[in-house]
N, CA, C and O atoms as CSV, one atom per row, in Angstrom:
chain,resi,resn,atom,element,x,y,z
A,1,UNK,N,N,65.905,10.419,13.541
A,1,UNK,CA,C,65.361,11.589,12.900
A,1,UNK,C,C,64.880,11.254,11.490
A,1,UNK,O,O,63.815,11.689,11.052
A,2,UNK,N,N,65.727,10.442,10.777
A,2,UNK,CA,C,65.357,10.067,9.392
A,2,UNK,C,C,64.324,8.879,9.658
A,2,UNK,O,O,63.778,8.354,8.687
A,3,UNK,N,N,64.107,8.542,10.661
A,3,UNK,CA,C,62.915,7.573,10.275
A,3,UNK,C,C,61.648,8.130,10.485
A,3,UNK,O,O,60.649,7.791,9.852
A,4,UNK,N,N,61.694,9.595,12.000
A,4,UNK,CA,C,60.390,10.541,11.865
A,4,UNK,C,C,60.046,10.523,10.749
A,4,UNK,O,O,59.065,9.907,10.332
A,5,UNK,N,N,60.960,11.336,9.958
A,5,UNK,CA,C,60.658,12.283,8.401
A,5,UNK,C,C,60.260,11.068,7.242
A,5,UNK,O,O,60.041,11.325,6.058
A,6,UNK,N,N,60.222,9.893,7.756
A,6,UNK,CA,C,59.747,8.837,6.452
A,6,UNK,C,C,58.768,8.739,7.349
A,6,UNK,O,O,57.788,8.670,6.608
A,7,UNK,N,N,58.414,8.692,8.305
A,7,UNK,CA,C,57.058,8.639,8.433
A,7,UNK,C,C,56.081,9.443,8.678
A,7,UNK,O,O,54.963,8.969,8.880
A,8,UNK,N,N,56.270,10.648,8.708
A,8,UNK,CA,C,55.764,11.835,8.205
A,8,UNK,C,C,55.735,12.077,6.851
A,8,UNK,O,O,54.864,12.752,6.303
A,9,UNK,N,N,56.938,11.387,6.130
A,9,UNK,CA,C,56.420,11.525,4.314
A,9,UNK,C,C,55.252,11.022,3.976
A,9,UNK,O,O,54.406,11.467,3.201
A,10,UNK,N,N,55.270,9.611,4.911
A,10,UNK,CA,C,54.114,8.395,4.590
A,10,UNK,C,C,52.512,8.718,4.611
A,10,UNK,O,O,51.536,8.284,3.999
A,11,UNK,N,N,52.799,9.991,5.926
A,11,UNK,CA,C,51.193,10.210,6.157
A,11,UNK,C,C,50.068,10.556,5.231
A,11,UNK,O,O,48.909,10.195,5.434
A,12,UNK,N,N,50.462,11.280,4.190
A,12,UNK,CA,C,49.244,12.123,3.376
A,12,UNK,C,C,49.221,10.178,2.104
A,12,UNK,O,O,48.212,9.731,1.558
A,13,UNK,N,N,50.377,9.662,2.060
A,13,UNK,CA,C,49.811,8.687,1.421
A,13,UNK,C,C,48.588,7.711,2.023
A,13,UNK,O,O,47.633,7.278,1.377
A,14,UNK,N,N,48.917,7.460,3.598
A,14,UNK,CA,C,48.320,6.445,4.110
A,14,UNK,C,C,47.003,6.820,4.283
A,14,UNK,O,O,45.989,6.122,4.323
A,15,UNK,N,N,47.149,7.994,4.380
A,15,UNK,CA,C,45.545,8.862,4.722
A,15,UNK,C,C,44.505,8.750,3.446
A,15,UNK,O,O,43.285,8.705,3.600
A,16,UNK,N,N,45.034,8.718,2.415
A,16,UNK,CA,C,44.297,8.623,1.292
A,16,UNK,C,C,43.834,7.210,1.071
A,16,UNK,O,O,43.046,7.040,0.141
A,17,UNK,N,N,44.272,5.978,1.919
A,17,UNK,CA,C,43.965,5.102,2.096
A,17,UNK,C,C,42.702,4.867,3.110
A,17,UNK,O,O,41.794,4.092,2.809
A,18,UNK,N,N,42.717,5.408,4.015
A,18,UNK,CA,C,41.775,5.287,5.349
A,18,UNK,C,C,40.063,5.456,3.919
A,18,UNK,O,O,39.860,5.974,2.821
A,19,UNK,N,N,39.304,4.649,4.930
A,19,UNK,CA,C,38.282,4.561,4.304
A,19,UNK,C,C,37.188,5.519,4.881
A,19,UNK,O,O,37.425,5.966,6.003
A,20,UNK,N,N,36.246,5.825,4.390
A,20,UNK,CA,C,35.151,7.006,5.157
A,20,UNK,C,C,33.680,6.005,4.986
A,20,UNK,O,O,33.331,5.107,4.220
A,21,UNK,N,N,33.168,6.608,5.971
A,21,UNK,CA,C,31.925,5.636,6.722
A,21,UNK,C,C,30.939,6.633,5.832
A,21,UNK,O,O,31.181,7.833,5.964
A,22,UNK,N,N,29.949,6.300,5.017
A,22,UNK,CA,C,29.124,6.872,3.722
A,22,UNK,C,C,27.522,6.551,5.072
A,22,UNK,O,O,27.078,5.676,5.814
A,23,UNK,N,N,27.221,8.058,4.592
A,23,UNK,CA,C,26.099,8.634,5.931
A,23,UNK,C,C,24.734,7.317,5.983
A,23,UNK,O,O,24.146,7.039,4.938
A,24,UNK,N,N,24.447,6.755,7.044
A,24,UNK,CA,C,23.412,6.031,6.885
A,24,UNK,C,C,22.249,6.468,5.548
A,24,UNK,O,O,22.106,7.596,5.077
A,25,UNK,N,N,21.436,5.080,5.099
A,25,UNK,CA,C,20.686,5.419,4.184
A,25,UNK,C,C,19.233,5.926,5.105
A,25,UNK,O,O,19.059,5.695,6.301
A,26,UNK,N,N,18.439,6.543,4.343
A,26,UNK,CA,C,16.974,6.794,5.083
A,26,UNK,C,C,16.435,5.623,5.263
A,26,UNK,O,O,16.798,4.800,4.422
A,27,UNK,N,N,15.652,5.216,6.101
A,27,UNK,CA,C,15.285,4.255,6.739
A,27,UNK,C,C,14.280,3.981,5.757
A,27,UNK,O,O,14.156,4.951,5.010
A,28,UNK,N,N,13.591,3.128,5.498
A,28,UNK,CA,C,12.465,2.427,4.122
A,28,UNK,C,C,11.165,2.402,4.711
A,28,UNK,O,O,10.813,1.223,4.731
A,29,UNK,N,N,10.156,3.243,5.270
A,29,UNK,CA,C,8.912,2.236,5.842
A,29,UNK,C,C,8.814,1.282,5.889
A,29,UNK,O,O,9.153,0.470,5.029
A,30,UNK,N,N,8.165,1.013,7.228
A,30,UNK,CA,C,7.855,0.033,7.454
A,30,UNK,C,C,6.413,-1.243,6.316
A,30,UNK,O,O,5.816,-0.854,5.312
A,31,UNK,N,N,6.306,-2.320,6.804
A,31,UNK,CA,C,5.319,-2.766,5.622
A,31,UNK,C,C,3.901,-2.304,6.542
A,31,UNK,O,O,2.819,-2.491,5.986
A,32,UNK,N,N,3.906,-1.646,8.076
A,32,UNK,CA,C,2.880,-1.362,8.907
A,32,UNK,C,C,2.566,-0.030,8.078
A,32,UNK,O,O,1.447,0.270,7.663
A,33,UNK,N,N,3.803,0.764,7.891
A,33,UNK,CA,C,3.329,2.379,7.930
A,33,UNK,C,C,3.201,2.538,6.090
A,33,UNK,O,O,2.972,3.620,5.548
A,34,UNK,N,N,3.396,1.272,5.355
A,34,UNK,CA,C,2.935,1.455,3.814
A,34,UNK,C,C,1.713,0.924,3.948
A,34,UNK,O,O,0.933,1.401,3.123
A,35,UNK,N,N,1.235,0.126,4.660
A,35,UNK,CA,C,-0.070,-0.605,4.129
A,35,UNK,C,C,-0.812,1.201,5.019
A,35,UNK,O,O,-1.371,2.034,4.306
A,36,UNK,N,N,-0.717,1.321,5.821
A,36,UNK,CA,C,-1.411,2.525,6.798
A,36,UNK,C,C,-1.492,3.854,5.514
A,36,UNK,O,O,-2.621,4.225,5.193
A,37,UNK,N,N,-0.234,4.533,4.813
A,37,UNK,CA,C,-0.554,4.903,3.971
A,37,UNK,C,C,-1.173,4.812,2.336
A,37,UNK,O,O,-1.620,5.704,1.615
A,38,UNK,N,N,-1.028,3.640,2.146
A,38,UNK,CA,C,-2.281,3.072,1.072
A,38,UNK,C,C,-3.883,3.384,1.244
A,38,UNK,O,O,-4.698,3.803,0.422
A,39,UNK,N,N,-4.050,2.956,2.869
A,39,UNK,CA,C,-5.566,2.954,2.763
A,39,UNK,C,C,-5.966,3.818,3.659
A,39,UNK,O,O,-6.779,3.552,4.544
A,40,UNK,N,N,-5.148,5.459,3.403
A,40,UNK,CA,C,-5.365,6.578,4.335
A,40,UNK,C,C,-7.047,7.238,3.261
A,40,UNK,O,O,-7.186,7.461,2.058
A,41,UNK,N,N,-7.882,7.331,4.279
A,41,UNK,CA,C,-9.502,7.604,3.913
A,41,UNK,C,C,-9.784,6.765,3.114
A,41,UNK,O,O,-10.539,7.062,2.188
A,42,UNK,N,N,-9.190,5.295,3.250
A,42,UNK,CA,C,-10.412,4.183,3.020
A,42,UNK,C,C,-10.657,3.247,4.103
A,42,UNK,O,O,-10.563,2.029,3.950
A,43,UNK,N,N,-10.995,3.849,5.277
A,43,UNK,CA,C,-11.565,3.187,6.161
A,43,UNK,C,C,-12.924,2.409,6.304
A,43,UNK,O,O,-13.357,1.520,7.037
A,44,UNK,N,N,-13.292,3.003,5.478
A,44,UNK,CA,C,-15.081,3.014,4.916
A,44,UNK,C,C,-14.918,1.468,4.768
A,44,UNK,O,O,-15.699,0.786,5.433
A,45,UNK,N,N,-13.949,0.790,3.936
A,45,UNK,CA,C,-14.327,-0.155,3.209
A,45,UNK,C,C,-13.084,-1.086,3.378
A,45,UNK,O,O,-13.152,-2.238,2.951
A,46,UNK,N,N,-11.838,-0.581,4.047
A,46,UNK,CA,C,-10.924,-1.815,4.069
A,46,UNK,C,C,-11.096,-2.421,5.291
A,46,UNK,O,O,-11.381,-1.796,6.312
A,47,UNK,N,N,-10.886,-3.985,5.214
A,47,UNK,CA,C,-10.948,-4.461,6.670
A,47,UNK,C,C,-12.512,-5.023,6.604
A,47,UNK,O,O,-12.843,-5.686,7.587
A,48,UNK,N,N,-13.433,-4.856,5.652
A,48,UNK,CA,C,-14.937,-4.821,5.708
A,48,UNK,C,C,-14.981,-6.069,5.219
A,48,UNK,O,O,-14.128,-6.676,4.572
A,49,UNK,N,N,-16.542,-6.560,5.752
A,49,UNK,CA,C,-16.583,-7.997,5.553
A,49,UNK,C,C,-17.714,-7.513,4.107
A,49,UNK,O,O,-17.810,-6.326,3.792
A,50,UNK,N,N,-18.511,-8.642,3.335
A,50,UNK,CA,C,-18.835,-8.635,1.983
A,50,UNK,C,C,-20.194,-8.018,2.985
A,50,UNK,O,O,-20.344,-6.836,2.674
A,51,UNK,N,N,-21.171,-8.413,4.023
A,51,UNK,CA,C,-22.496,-7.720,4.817
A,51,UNK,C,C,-22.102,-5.933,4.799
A,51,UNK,O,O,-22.967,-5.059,4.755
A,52,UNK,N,N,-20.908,-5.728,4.834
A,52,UNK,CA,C,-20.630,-4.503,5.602
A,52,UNK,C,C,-20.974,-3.516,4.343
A,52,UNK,O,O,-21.836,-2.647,4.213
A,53,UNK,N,N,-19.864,-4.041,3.394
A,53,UNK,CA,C,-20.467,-3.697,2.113
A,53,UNK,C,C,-21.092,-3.246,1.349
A,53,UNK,O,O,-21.098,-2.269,0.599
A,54,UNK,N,N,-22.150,-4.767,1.800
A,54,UNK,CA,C,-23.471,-4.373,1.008
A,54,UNK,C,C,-24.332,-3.243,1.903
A,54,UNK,O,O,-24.911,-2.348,1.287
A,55,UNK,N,N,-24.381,-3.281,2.887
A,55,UNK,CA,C,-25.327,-2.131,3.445
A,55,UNK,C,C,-24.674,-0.501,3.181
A,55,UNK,O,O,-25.312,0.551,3.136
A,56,UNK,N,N,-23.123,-0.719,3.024
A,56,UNK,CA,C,-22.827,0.350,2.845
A,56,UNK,C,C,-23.071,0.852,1.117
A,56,UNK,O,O,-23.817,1.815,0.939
A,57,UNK,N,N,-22.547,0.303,0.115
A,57,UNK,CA,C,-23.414,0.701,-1.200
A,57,UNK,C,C,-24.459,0.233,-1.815
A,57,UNK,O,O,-24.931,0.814,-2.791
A,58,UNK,N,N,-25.066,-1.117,-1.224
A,58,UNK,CA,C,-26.092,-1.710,-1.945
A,58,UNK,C,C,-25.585,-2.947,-2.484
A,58,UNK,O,O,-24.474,-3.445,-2.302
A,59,UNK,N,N,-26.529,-3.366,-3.157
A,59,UNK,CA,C,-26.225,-4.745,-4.158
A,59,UNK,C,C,-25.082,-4.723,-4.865
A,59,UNK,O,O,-24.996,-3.926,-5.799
A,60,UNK,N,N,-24.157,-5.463,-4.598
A,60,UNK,CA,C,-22.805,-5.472,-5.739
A,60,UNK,C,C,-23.448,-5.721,-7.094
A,60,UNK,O,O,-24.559,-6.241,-7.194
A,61,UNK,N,N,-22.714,-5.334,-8.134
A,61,UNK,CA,C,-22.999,-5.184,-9.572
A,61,UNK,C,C,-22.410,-6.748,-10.283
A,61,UNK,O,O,-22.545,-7.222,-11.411
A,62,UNK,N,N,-21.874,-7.136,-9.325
A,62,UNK,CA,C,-20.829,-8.534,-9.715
A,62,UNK,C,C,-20.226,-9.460,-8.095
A,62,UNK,O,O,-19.560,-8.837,-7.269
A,63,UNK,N,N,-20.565,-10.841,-7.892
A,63,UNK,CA,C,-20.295,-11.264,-7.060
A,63,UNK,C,C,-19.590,-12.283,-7.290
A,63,UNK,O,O,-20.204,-13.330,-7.493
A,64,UNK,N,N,-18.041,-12.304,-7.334
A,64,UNK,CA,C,-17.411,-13.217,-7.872
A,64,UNK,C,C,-16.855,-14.190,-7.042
A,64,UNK,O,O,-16.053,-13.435,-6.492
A,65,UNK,N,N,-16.580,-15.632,-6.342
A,65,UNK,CA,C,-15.931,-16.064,-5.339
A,65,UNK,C,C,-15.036,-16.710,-6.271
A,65,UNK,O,O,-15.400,-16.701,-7.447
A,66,UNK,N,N,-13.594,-17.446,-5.899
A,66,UNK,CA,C,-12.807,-17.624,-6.645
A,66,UNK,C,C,-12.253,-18.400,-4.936
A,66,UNK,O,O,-11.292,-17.662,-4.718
A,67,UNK,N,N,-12.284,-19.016,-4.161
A,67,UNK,CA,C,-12.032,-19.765,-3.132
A,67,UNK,C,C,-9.764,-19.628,-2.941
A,67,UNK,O,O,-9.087,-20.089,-3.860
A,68,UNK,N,N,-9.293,-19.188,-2.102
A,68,UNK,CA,C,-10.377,-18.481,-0.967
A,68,UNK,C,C,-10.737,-17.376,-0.886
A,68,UNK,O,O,-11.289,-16.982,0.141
A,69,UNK,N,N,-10.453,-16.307,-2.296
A,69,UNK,CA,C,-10.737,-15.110,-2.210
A,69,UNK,C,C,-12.319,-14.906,-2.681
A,69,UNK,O,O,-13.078,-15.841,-2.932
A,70,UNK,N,N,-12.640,-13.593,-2.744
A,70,UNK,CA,C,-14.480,-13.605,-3.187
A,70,UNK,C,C,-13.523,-11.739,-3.625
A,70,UNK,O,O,-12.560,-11.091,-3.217
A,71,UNK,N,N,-14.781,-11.616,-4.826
A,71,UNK,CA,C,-14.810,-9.987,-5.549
A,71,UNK,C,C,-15.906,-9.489,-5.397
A,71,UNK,O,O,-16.827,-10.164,-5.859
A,72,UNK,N,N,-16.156,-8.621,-4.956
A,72,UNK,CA,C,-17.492,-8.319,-5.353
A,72,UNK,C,C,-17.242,-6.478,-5.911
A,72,UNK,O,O,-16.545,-5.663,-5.305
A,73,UNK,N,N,-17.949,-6.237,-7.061
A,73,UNK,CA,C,-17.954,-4.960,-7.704
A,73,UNK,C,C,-19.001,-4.413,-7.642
A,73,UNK,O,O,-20.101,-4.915,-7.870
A,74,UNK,N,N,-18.751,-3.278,-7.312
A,74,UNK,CA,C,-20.158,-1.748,-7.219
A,74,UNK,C,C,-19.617,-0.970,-8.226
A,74,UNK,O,O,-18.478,-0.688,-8.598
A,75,UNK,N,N,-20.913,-0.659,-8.614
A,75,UNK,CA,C,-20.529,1.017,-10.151
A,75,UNK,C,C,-21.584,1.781,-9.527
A,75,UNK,O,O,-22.349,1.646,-8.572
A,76,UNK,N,N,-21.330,2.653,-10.445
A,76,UNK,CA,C,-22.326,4.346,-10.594
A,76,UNK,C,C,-21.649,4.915,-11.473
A,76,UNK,O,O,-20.480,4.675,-11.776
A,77,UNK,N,N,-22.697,6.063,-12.132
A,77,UNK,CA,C,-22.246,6.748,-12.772
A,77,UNK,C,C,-20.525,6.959,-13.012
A,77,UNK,O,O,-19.840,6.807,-14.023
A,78,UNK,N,N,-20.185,7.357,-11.676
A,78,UNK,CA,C,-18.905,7.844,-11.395
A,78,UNK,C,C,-17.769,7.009,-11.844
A,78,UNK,O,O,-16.847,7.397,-12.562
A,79,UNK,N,N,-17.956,5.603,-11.258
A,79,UNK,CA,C,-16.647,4.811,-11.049
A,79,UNK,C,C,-17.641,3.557,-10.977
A,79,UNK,O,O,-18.866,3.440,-10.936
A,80,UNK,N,N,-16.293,2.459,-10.981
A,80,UNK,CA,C,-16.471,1.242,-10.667
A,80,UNK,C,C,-15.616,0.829,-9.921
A,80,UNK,O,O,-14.481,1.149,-10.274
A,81,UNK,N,N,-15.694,0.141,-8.864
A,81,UNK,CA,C,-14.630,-0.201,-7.637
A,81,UNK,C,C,-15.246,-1.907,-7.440
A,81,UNK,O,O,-16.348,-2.450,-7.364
A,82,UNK,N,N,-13.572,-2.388,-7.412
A,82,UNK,CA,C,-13.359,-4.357,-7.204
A,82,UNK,C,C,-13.299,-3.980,-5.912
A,82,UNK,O,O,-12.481,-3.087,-5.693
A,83,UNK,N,N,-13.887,-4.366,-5.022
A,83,UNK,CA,C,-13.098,-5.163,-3.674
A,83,UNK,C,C,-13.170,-6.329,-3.408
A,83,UNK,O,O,-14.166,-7.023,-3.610
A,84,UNK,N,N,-12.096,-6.710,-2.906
A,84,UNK,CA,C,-11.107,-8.044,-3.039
A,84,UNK,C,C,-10.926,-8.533,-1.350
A,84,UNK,O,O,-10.241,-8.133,-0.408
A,85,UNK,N,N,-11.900,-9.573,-1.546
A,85,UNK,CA,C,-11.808,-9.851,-0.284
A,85,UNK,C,C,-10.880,-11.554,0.432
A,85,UNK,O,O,-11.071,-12.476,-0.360
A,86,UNK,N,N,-10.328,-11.833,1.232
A,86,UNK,CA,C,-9.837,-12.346,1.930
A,86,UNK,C,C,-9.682,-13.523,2.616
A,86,UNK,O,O,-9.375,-14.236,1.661
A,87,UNK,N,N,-9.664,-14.415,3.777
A,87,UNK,CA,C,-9.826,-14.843,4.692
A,87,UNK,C,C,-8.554,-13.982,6.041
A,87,UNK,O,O,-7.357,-13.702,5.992
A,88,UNK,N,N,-9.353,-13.866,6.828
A,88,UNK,CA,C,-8.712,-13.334,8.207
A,88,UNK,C,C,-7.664,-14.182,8.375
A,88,UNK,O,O,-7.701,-15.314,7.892
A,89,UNK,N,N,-6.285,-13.589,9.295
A,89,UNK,CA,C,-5.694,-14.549,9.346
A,89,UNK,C,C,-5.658,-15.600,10.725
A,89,UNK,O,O,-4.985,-16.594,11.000
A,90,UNK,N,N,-6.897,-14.734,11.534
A,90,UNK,CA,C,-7.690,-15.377,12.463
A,90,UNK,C,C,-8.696,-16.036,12.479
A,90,UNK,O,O,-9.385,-16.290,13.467
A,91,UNK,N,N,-8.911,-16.463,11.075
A,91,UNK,CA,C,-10.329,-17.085,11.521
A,91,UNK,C,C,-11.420,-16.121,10.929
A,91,UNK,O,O,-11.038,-15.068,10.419
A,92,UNK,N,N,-12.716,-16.417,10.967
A,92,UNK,CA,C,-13.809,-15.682,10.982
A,92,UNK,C,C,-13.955,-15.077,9.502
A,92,UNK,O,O,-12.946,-15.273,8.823
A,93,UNK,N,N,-15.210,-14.237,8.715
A,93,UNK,CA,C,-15.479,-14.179,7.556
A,93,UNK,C,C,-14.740,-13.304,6.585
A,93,UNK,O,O,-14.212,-12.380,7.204
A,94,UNK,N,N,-14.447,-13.233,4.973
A,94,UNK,CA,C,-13.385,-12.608,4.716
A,94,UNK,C,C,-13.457,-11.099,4.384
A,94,UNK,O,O,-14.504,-10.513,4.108
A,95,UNK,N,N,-12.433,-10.627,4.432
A,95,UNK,CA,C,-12.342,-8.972,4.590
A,95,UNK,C,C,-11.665,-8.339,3.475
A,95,UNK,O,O,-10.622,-8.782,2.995
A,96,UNK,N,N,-12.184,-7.438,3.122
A,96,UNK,CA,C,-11.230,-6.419,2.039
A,96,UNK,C,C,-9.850,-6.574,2.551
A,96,UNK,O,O,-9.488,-6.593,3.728
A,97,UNK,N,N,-9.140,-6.682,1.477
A,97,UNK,CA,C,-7.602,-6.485,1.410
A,97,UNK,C,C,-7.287,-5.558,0.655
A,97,UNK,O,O,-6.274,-4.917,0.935
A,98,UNK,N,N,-7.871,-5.300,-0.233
A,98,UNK,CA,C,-7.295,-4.451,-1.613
A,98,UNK,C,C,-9.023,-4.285,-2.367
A,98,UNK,O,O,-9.951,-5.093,-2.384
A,99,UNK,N,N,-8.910,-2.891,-2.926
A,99,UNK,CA,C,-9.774,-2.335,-3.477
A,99,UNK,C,C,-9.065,-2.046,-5.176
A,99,UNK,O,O,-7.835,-2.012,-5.211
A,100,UNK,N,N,-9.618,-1.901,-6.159
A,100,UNK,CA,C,-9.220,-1.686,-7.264
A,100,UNK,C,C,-10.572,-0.057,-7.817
A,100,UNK,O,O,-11.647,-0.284,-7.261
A,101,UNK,N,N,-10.619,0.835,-8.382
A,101,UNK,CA,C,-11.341,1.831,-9.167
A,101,UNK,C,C,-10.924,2.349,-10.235
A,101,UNK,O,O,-9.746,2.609,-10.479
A,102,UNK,N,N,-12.016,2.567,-11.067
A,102,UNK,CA,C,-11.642,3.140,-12.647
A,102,UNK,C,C,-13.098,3.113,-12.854
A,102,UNK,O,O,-13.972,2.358,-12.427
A,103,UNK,N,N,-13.128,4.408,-13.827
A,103,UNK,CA,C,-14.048,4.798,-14.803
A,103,UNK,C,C,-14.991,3.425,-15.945
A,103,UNK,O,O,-14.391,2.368,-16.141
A,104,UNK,N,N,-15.913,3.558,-16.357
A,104,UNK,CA,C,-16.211,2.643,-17.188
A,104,UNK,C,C,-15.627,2.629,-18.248
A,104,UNK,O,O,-15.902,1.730,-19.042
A,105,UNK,N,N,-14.683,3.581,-18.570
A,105,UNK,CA,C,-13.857,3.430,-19.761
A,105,UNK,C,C,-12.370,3.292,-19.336
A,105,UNK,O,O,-11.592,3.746,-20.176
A,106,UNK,N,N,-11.839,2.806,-18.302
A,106,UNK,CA,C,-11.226,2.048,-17.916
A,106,UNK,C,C,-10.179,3.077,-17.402
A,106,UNK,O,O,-9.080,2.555,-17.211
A,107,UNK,N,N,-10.255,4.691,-17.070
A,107,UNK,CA,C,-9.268,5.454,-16.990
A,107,UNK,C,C,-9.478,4.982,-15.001
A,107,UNK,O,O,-10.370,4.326,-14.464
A,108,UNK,N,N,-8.472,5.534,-14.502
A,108,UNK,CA,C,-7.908,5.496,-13.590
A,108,UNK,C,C,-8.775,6.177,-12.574
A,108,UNK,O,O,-8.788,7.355,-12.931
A,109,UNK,N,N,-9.536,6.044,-11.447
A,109,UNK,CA,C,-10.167,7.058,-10.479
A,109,UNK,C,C,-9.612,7.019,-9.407
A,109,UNK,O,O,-9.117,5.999,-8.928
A,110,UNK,N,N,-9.624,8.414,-8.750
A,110,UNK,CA,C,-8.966,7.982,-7.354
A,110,UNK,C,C,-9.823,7.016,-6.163
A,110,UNK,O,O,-10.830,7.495,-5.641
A,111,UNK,N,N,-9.502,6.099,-5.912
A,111,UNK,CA,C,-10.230,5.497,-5.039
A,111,UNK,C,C,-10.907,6.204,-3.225
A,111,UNK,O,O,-11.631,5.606,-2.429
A,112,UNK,N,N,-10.571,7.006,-3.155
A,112,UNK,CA,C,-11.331,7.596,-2.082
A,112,UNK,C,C,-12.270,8.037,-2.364
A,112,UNK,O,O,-13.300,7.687,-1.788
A,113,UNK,N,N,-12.285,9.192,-3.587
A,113,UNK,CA,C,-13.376,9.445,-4.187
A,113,UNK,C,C,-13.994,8.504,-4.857
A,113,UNK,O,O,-15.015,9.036,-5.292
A,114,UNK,N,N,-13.955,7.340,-5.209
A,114,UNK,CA,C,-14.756,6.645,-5.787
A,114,UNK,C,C,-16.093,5.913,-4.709
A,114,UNK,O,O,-17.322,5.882,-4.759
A,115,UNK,N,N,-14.929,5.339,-3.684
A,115,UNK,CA,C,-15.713,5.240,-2.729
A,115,UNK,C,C,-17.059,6.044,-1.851
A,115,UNK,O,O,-17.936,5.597,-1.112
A,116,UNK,N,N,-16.706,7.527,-2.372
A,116,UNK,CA,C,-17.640,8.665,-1.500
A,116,UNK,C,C,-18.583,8.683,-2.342
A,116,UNK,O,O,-19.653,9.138,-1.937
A,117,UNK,N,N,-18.492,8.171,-3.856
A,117,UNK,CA,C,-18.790,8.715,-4.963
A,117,UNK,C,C,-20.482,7.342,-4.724
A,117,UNK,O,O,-21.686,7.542,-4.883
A,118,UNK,N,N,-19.811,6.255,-4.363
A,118,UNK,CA,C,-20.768,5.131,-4.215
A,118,UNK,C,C,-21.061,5.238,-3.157
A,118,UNK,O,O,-22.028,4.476,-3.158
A,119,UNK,N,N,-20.988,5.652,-2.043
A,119,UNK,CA,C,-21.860,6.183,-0.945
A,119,UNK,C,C,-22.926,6.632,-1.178
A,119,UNK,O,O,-23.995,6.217,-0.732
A,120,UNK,N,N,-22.651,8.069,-2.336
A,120,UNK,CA,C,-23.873,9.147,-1.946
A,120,UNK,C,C,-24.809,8.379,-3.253
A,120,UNK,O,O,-25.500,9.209,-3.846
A,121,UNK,N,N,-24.892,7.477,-3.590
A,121,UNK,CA,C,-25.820,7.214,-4.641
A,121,UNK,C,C,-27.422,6.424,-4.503
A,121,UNK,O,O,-28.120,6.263,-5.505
């Protein structure tokens, strides 16, 4: 009987010992579903080879190659946009990876609109 009651004393100590399982963290995107939201309505231009480009705004304003990457920059009024092009990792000619936009005074533009912005010009 006296050894129940010591181990029934014991319980609320031992219990304060037991450890608790802390709720899973939120899961992180993926690097598929961050690159997918980066270049949500810039389809126009990511993935594009330097031909695609040019027919789509015209003559770049700046054609920079830097081996193995190449830059080439378009302005207008609006904006000025880098795109930064690549080699595939298959083979074949290189492609936008990353786009850069800003104002000629160097403030920040949103790049979708910059892009629509050098479309309609």
């Amino acid at each position: 009987m006296i050894r129940k009651l010591a181990i029934f004393a014991m319980l609320p100590a031992v219990a304060g010992c037991a450890s608790t399982i802390p709720p899973p963290a939120p899961a992180l995107p993926t690097a598929a579903q961050s690159a997918l939201n980066d270049v949500a309505g810039l389809d126009l231009v990511m993935g594009k080879t330097a031909r695609q480009l040019v027919r789509l705004f015209g003559n770049p304003r700046a054609d920079v190659s830097e081996p193995p990457a190449r830059k080439l920059q378009f302005s207008s009024g609006a904006c000025i946009l880098d795109a930064y092009l690549y080699p595939s990792p298959n083979g074949g000619e290189n492609r936008v990876t990353h786009i850069d936009t800003r104002r000629s005074d160097g403030a920040v533009v949103d790049r979708v609109s910059c892009v629509n912005a050098l479309r309609t010009r």
